[in-house]
C-alpha positions as a Markdown table, in Angstrom:
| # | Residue | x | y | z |
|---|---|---|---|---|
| 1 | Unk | 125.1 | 113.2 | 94.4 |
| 2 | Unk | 127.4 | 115.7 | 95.0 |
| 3 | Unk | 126.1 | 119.3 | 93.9 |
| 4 | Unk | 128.9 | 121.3 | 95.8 |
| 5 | Unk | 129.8 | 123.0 | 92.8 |
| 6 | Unk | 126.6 | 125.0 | 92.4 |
| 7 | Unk | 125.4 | 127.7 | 94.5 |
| 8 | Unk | 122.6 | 127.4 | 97.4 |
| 9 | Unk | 119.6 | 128.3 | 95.2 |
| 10 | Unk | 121.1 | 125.7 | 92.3 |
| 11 | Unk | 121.8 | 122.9 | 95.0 |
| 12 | Unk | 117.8 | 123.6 | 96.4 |
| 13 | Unk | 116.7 | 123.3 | 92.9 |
| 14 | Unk | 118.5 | 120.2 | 91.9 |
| 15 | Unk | 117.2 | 118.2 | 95.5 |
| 16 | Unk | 113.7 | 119.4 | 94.7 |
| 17 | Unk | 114.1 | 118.2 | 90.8 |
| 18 | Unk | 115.4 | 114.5 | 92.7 |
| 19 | Unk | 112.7 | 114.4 | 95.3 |
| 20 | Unk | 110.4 | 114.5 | 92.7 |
| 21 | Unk | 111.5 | 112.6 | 90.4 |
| 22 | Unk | 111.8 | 109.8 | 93.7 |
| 23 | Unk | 107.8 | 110.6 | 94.2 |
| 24 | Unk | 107.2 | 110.0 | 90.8 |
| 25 | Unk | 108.9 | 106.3 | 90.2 |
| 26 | Unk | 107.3 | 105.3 | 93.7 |
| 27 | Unk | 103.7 | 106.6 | 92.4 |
| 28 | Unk | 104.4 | 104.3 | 89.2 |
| 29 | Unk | 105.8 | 101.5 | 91.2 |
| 30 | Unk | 102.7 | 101.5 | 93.9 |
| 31 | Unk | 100.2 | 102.4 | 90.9 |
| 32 | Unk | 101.8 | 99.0 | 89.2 |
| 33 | Unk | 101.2 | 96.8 | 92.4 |
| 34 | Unk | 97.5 | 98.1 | 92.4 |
| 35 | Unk | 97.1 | 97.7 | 88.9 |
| 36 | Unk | 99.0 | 94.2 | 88.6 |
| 37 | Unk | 97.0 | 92.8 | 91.4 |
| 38 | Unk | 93.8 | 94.4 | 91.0 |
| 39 | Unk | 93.9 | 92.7 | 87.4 |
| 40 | Unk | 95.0 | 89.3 | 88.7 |
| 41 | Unk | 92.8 | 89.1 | 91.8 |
| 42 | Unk | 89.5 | 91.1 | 91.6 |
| 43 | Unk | 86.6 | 88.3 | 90.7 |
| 44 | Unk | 83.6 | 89.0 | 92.5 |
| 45 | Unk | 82.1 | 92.7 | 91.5 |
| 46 | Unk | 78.5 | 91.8 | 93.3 |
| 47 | Unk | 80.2 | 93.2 | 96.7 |
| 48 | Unk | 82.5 | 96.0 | 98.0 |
| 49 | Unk | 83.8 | 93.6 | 100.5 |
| 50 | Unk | 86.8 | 90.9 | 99.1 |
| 51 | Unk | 86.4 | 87.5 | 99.1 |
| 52 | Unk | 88.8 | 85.5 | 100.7 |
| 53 | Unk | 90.3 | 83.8 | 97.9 |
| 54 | Unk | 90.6 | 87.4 | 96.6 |
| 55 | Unk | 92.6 | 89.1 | 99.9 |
| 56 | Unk | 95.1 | 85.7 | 99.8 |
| 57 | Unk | 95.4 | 86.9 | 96.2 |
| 58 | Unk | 96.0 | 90.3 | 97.1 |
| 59 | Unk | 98.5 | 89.4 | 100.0 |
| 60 | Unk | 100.2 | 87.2 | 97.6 |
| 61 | Unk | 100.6 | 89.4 | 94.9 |
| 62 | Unk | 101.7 | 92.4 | 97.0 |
| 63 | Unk | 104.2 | 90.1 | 98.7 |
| 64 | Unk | 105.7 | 88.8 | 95.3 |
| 65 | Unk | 105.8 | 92.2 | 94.0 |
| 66 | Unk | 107.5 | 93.9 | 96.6 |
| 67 | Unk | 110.3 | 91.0 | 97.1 |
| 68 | Unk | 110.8 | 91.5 | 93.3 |
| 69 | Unk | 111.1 | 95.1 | 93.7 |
| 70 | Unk | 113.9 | 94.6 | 96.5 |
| 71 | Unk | 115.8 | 92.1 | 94.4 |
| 72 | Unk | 115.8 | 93.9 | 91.4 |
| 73 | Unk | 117.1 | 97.3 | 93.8 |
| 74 | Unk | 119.4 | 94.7 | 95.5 |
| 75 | Unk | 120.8 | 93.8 | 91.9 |
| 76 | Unk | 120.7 | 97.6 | 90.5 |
| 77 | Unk | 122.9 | 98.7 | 93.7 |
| 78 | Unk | 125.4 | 95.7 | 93.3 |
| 79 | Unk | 125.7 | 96.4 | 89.2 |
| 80 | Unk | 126.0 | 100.5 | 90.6 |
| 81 | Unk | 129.2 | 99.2 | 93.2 |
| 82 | Unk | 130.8 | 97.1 | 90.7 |
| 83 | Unk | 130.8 | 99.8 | 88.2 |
| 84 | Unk | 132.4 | 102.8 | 90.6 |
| 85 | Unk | 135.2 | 100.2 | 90.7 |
């Protein structure tokens, strides 16, 4: 973003308003992948420890949900390039 037009104090403010905003979506994201897999993977609630059927789970579901995450920011930068054309 370009934020030449404002003055120092304005330019600070808007890159603090961003970086926020940044720490926000990748609080929802990583509260989504917890929340997703927890839901689809915790079983066994007679032990702190997880099972292993329930740490492949968790691997697996991480894994899938990441890879989503980049393709869909893979596909959000292309659509982004093709429409500063």
């Amino acid at each position: 973003m370009d934020f030449s037009q404002f003055n120092p104090a304005e330019q600070a403010h808007m890159t603090k308003l961003i970086e926020r905003k940044q720490m926000q979506d990748f609080m929802r994201l990583y509260s989504g992948l917890v929340e997703r897999c927890f839901n689809a993977c915790a079983q066994d609630f007679t032990s702190k420890a997880l099972t292993s059927n329930e740490t492949t789970c968790v691997n697996n579901c991480a894994d899938k949900f990441l890879k989503h995450s980049e393709r869909v920011g893979a596909r959000f930068a292309e659509h982004n390039a093709d429409q500063m054309k």
